[in-house]
Biotite code that builds the C-alpha atoms (Angstrom):
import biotite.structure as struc

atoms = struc.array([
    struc.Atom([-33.766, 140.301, 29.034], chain_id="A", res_id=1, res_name="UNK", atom_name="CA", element="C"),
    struc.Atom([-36.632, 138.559, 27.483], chain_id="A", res_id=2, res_name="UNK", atom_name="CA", element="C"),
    struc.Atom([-36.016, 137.927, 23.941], chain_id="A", res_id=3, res_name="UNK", atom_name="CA", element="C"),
    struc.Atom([-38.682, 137.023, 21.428], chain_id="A", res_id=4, res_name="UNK", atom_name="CA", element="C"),
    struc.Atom([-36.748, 135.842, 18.147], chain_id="A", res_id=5, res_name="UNK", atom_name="CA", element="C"),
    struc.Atom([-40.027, 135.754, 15.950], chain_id="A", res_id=6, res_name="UNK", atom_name="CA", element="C"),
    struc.Atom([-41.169, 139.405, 17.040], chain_id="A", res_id=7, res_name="UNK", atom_name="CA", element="C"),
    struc.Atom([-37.324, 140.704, 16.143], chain_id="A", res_id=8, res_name="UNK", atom_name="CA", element="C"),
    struc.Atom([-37.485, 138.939, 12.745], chain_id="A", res_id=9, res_name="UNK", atom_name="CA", element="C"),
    struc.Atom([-40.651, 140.079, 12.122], chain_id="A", res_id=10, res_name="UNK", atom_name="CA", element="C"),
    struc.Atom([-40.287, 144.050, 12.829], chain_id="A", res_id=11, res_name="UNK", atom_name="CA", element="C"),
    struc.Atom([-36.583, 144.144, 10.611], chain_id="A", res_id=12, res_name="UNK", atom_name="CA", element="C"),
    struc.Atom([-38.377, 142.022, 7.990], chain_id="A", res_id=13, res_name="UNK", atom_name="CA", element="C"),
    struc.Atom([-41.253, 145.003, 7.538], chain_id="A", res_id=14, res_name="UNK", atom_name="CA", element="C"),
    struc.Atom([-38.039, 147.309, 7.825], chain_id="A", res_id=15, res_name="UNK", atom_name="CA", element="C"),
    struc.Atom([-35.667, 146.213, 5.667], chain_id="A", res_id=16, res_name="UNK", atom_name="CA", element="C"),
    struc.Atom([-37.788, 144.509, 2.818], chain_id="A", res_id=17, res_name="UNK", atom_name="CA", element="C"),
    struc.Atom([-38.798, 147.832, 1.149], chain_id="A", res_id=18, res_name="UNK", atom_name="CA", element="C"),
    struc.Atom([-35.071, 149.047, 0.495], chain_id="A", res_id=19, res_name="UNK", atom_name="CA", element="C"),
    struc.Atom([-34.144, 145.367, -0.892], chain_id="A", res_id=20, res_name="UNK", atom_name="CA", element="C"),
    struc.Atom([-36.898, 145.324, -3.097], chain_id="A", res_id=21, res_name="UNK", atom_name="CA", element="C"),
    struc.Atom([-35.628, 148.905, -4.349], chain_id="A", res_id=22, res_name="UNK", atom_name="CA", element="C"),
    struc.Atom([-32.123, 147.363, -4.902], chain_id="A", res_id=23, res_name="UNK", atom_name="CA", element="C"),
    struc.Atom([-33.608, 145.029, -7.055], chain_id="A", res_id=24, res_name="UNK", atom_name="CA", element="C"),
    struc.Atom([-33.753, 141.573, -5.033], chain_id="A", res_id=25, res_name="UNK", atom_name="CA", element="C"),
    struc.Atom([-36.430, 139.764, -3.499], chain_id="A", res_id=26, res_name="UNK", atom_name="CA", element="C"),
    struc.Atom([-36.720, 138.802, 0.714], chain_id="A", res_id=27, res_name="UNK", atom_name="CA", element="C"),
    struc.Atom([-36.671, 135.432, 1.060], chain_id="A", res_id=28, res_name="UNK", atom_name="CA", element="C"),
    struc.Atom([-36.207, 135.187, 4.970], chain_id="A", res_id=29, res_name="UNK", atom_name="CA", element="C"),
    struc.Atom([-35.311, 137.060, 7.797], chain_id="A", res_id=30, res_name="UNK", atom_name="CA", element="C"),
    struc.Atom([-33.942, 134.771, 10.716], chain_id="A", res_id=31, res_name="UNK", atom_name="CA", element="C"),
    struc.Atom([-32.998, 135.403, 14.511], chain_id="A", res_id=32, res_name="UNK", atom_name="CA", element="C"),
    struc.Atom([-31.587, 132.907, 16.033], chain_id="A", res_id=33, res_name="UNK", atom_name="CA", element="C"),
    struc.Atom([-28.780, 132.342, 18.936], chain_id="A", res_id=34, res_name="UNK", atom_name="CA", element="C"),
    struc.Atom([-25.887, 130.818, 17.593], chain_id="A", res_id=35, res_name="UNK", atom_name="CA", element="C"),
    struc.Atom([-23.031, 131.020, 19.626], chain_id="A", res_id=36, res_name="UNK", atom_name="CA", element="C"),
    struc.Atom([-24.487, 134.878, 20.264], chain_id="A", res_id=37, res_name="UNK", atom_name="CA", element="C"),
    struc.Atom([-27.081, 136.046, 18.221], chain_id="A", res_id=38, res_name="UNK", atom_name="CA", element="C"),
    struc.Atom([-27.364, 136.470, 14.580], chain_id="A", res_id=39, res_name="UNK", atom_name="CA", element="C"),
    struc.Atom([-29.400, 138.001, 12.229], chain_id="A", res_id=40, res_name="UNK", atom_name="CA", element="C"),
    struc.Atom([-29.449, 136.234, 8.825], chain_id="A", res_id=41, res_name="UNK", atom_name="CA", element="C"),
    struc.Atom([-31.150, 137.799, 5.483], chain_id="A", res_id=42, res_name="UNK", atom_name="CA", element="C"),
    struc.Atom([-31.523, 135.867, 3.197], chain_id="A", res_id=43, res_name="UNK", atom_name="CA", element="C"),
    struc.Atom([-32.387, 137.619, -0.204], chain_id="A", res_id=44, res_name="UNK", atom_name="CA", element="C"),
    struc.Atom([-32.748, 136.685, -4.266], chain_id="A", res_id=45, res_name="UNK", atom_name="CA", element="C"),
    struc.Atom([-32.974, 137.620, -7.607], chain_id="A", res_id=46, res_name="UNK", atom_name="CA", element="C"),
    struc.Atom([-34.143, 136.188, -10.654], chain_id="A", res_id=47, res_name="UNK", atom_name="CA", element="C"),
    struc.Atom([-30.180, 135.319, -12.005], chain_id="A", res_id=48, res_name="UNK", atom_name="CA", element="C"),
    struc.Atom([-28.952, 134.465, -8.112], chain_id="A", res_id=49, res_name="UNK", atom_name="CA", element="C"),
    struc.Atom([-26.972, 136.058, -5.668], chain_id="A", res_id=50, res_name="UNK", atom_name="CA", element="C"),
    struc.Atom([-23.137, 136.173, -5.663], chain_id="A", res_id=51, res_name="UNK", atom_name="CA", element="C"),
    struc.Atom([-21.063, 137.535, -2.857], chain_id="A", res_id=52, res_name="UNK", atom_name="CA", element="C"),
    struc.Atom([-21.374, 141.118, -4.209], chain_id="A", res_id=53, res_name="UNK", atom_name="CA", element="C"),
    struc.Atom([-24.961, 141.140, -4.240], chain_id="A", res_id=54, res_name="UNK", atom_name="CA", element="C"),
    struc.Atom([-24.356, 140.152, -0.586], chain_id="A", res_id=55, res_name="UNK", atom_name="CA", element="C"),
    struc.Atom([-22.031, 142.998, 0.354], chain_id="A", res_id=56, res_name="UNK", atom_name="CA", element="C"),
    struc.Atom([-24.189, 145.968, -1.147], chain_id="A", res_id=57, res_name="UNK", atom_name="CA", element="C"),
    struc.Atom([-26.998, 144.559, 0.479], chain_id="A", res_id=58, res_name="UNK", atom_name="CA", element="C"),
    struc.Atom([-25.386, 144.113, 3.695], chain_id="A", res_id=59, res_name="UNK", atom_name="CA", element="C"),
    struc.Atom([-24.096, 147.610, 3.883], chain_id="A", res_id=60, res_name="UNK", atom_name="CA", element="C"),
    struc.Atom([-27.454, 149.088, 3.263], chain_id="A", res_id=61, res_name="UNK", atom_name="CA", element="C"),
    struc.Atom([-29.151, 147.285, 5.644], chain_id="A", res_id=62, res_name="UNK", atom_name="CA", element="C"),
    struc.Atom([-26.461, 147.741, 8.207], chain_id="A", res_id=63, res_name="UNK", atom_name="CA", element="C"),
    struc.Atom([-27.030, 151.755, 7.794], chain_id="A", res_id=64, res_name="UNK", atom_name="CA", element="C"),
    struc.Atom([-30.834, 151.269, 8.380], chain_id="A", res_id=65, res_name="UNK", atom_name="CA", element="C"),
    struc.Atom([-30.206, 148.762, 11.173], chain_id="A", res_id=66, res_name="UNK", atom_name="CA", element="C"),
    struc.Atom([-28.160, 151.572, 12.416], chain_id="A", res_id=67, res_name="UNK", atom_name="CA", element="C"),
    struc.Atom([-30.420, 154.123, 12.484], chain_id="A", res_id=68, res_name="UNK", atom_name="CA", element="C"),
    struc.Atom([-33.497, 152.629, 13.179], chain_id="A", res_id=69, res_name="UNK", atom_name="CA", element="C"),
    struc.Atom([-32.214, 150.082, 15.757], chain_id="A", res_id=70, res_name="UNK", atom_name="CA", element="C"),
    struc.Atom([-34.789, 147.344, 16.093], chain_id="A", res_id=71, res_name="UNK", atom_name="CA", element="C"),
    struc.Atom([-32.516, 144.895, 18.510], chain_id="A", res_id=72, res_name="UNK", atom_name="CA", element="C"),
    struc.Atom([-31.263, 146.536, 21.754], chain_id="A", res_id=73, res_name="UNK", atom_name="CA", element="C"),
    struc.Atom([-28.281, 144.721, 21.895], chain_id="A", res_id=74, res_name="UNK", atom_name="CA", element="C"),
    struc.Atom([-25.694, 142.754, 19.585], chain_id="A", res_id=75, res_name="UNK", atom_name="CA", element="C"),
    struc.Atom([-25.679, 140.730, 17.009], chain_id="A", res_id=76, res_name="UNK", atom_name="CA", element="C"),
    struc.Atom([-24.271, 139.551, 14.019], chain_id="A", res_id=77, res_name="UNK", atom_name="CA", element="C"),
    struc.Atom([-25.492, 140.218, 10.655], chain_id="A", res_id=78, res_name="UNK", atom_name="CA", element="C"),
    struc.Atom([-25.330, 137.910, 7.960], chain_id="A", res_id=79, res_name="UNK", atom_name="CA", element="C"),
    struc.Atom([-26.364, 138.314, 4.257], chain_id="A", res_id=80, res_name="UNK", atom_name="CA", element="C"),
    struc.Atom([-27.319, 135.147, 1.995], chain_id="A", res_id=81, res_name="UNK", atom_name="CA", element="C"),
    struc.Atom([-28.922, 133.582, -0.961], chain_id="A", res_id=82, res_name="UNK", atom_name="CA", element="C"),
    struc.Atom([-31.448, 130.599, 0.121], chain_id="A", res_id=83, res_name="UNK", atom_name="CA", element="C"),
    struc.Atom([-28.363, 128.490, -2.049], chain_id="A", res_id=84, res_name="UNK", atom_name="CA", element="C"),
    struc.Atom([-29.486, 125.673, -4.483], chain_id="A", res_id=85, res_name="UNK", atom_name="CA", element="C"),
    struc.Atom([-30.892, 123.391, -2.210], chain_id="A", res_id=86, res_name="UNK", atom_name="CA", element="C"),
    struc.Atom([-32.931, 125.658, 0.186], chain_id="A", res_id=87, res_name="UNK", atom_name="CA", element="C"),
    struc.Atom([-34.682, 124.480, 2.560], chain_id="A", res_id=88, res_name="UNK", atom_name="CA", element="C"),
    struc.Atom([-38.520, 125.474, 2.610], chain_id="A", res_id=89, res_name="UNK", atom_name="CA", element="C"),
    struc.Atom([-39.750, 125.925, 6.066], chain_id="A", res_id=90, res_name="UNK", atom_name="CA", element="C"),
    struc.Atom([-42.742, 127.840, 5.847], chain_id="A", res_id=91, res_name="UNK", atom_name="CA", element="C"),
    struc.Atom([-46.177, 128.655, 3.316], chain_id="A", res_id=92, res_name="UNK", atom_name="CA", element="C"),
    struc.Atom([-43.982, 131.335, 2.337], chain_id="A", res_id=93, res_name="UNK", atom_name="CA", element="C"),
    struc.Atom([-40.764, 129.844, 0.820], chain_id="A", res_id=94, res_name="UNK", atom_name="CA", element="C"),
    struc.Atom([-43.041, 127.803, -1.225], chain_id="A", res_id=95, res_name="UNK", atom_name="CA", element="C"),
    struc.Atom([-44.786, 130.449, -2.880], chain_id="A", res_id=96, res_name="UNK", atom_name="CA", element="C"),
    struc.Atom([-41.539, 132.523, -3.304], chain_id="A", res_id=97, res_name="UNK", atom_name="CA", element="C"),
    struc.Atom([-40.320, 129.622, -5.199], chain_id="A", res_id=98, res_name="UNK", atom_name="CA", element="C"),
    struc.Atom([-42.717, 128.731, -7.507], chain_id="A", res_id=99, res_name="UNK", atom_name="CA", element="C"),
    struc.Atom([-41.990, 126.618, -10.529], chain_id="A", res_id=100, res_name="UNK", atom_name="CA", element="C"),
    struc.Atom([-39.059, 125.514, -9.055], chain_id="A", res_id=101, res_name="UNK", atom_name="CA", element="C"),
    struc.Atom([-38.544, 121.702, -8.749], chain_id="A", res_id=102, res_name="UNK", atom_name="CA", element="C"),
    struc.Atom([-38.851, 120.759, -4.593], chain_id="A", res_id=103, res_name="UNK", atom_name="CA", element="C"),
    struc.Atom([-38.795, 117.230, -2.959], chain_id="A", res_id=104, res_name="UNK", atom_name="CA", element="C"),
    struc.Atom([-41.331, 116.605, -0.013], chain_id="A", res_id=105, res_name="UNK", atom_name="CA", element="C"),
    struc.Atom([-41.539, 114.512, 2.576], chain_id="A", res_id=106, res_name="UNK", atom_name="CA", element="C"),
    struc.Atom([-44.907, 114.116, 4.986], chain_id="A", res_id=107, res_name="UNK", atom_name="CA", element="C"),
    struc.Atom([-45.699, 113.524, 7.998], chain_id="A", res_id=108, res_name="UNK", atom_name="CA", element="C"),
    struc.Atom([-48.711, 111.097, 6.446], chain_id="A", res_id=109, res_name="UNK", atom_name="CA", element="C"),
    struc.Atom([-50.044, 109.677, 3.042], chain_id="A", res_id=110, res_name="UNK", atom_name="CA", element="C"),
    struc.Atom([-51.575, 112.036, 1.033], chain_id="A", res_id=111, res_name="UNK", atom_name="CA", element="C"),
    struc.Atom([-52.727, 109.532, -2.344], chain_id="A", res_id=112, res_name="UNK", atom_name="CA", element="C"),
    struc.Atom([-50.494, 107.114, -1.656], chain_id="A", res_id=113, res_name="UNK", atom_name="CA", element="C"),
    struc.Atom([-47.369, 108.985, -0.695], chain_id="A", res_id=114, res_name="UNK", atom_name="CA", element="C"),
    struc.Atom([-45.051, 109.436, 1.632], chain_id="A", res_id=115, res_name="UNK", atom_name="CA", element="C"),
    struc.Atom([-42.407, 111.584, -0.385], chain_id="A", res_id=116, res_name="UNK", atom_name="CA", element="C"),
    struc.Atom([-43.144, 113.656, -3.200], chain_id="A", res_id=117, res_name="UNK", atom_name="CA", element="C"),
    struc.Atom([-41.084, 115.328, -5.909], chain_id="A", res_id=118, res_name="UNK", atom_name="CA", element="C"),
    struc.Atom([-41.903, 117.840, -8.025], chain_id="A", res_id=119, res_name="UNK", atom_name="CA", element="C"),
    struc.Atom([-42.372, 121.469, -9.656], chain_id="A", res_id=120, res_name="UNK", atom_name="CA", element="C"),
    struc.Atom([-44.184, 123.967, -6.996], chain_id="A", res_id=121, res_name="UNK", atom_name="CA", element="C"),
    struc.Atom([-47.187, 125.222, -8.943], chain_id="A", res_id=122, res_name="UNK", atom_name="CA", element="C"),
    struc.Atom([-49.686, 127.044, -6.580], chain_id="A", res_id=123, res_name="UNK", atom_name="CA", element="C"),
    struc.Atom([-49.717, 127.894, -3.038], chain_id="A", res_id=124, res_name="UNK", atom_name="CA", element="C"),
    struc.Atom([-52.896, 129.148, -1.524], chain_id="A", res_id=125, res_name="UNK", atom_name="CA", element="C"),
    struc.Atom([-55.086, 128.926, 1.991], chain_id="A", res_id=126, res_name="UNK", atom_name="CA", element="C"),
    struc.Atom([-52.540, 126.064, 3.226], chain_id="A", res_id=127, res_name="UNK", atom_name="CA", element="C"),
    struc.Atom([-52.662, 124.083, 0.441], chain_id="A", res_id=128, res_name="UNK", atom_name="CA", element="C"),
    struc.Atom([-49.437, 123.671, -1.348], chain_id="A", res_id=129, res_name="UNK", atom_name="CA", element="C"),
    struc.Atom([-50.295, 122.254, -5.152], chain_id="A", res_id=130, res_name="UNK", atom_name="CA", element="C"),
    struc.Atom([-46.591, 120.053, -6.385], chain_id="A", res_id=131, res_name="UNK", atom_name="CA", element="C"),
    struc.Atom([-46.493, 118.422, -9.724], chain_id="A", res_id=132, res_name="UNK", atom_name="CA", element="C"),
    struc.Atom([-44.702, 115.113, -9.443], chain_id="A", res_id=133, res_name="UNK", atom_name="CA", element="C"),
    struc.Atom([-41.840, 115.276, -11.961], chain_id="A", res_id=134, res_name="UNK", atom_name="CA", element="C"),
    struc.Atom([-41.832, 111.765, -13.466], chain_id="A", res_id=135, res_name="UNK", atom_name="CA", element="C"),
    struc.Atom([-45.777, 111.122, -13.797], chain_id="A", res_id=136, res_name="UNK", atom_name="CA", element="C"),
    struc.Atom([-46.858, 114.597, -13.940], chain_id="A", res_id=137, res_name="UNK", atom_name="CA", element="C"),
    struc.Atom([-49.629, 113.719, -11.371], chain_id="A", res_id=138, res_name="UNK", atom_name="CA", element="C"),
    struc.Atom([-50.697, 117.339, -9.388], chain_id="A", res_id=139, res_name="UNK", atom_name="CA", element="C"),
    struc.Atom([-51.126, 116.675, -5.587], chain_id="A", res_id=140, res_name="UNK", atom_name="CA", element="C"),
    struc.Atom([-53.018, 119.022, -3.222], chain_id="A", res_id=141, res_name="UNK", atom_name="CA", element="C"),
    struc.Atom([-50.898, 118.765, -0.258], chain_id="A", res_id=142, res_name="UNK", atom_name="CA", element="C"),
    struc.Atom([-52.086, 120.643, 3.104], chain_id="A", res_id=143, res_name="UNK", atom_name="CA", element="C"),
    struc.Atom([-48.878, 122.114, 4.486], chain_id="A", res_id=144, res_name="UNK", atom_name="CA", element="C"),
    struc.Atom([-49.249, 121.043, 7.826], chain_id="A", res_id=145, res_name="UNK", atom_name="CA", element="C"),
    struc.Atom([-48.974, 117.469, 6.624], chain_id="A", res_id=146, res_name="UNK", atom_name="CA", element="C"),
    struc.Atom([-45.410, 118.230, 5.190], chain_id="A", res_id=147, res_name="UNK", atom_name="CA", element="C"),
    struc.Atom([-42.341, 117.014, 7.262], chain_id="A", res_id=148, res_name="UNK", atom_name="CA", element="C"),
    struc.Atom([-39.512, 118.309, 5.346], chain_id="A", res_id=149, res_name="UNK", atom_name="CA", element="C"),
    struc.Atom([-39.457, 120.066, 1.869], chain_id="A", res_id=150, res_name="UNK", atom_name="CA", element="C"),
    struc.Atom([-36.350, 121.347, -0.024], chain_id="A", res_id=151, res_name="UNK", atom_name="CA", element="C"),
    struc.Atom([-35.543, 122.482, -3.086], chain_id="A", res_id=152, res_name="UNK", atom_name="CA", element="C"),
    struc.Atom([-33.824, 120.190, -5.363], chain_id="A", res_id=153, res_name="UNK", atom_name="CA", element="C"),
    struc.Atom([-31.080, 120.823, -8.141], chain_id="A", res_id=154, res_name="UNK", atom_name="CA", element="C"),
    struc.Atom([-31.919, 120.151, -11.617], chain_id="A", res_id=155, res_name="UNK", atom_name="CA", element="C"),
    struc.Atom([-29.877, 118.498, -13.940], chain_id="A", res_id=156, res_name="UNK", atom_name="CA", element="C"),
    struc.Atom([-29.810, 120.131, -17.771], chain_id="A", res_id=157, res_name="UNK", atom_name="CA", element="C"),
])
């Protein structure tokens, strides 16, 4: 069987995001991946975080409509997550859904000088991530295919 992990996540994204926006989260990701068998991972978040509990209901909800609906012919495992403190930010996406928070970069080339970049996510728009360095408060326009490796970082109060 021919299995297209980008076409799965995609379809129980567009499925499931409407409920978890009614429960009162936001959709971070949806991931399908093989892992030892395969596994679909949600990864949701709300404004105060996500404890285990948050986790549950959600997973139970979407397990009913995953149920019904059926979107992957065969099994899997479903997980339920928050993106944690330290996410990783993969795609245009996870920087938008996390802006204002603080994020280090690191790019493929120099853009102004740079090779690593950290800073508070303040726009994302038409490829074009826009980071305020932290320490010199410099704004950088940097194209998102010329990131490597972004993540969010914890900050210290």
């Amino acid at each position: 069987m021919q299995v297209e992990p980008e076409v799965i996540s995609s379809k129980v994204k567009e499925l499931v995001r409407p409920m978890i926006v009614e429960m009162g989260y936001r959709l971070f990701d949806v991931e399908f991946k093989s892992e030892r068998g395969w596994v679909l991972r949600i990864i949701i978040d709300k404004p105060q975080g996500v404890n285990i509990k948050d986790c549950e209901k959600v997973s139970k909800r979407v397990s009913a409509l995953l149920d019904v609906e059926d979107p992957i012919p065969f099994s899997y495992l479903l997980e339920v997550s928050s993106p944690g403190l330290n996410r990783e930010l993969q795609k245009e996406e996870h920087y938008d859904f996390f802006k204002g928070r603080l994020a280090k970069v690191v790019l493929r080339e120099a853009v102004e000088g740079k090779r690593q970049i950290t800073g508070y996510i303040e726009d994302v728009r038409e490829g074009i991530i826009d980071i305020r360095e932290k320490e010199k408060g410099e704004l950088f326009h940097i194209p998102f295919s010329k990131i490597a490796k972004g993540r969010l970082e914890i900050e210290e109060w």
